[in-house]
C-alpha positions as CSV (number, residue, x, y, z in Angstrom):
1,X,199.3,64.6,33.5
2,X,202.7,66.3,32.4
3,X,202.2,70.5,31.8
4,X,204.2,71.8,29.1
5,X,206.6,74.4,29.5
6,X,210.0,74.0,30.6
7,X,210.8,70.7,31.2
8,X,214.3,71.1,32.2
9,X,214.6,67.9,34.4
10,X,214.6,65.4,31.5
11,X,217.5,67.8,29.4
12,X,220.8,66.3,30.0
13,X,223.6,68.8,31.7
14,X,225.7,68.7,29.2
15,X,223.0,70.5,26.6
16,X,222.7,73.4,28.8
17,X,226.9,74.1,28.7
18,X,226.5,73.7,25.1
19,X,224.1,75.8,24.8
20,X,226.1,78.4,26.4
21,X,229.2,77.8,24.3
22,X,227.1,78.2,21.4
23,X,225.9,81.3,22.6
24,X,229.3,82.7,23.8
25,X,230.7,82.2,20.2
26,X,227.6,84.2,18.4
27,X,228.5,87.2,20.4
28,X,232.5,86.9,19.6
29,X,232.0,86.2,16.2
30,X,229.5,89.7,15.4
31,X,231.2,92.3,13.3
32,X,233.0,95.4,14.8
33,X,232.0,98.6,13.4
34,X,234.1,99.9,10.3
35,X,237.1,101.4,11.6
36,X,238.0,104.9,9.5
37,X,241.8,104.9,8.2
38,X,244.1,107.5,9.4
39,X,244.4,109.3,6.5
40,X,240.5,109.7,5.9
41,X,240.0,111.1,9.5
42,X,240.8,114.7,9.7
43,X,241.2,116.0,13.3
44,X,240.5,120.0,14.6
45,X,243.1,120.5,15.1
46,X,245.2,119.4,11.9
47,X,242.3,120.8,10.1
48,X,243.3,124.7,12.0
49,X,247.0,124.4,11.3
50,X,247.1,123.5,7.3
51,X,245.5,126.7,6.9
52,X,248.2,129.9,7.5
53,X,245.3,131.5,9.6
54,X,245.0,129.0,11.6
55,X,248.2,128.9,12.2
56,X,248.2,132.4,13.2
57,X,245.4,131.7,15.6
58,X,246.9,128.9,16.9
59,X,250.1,131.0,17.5
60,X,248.4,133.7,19.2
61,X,246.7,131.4,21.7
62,X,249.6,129.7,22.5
63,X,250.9,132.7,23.2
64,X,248.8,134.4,25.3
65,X,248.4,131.2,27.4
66,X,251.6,131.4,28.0
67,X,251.7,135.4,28.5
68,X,249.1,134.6,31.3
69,X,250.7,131.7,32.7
70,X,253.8,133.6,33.6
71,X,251.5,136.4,35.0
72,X,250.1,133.8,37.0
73,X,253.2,132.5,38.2
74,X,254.7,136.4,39.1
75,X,252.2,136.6,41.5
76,X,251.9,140.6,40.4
77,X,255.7,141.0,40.9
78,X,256.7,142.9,37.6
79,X,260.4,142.2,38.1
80,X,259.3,137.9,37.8
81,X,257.3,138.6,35.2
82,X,259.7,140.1,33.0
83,X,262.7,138.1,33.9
84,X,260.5,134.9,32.9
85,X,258.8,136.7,29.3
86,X,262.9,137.1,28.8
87,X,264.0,133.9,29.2
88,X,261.3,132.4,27.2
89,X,261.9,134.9,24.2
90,X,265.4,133.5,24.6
91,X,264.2,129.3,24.5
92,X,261.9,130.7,21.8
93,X,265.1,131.9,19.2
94,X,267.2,129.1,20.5
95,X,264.9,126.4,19.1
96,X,263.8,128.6,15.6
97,X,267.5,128.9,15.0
98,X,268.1,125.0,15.6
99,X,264.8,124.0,13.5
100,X,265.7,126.3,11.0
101,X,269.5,124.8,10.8
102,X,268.3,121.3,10.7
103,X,265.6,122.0,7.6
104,X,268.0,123.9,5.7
105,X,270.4,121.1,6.3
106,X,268.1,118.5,3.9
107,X,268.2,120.8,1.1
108,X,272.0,120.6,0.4
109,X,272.4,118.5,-2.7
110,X,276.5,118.7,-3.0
């Protein structure tokens, strides 16, 4: 008298591999979720800079960051400390005066 239940003997081999294909295509073929475009996903931090505000917040932190980096770095040794707050005043007007060069150098229309 034969039981029922899996009755895997009598199955040929080459049903089971199919069976696997099959099942390995089902999972590649399920949908991704939607991706969001680029211009519909609005970051922190792009969201803090488009407003002037922000911009000033952003400019402060950046600078104190940097204010305590260098304090950091002089290792309580006033002379460091002002020598490096120097030179990176100086990097600072360098760049503005080359960014504000190459801007004003789109708006010439002769």
């Amino acid at each position: 008298m034969a039981t029922k239940g899996n009755n895997r003997t009598n199955r040929p081999s080459s049903g089971s591999a199919k069976t696997r294909k099959n099942s390995a295509n089902k999972s590649s073929s399920r949908r991704s979720p939607a991706k969001t475009s680029a211009a519909t996903q609005v970051s922190l931090f792009s969201a803090i800079q488009s407003t002037s505000i922000g911009r000033l917040f952003l400019g402060l932190l950046a600078s104190s960051l940097l204010i305590l980096l260098d304090f950091l770095i002089s290792w309580n040794q006033f002379n460091r400390f002002f020598m490096l707050i120097g030179i990176e005043i100086l990097i600072a007007i360098i760049l503005g005066f080359i960014i504000f060069l190459v801007r004003g150098q789109g708006n010439d229309e002769t």
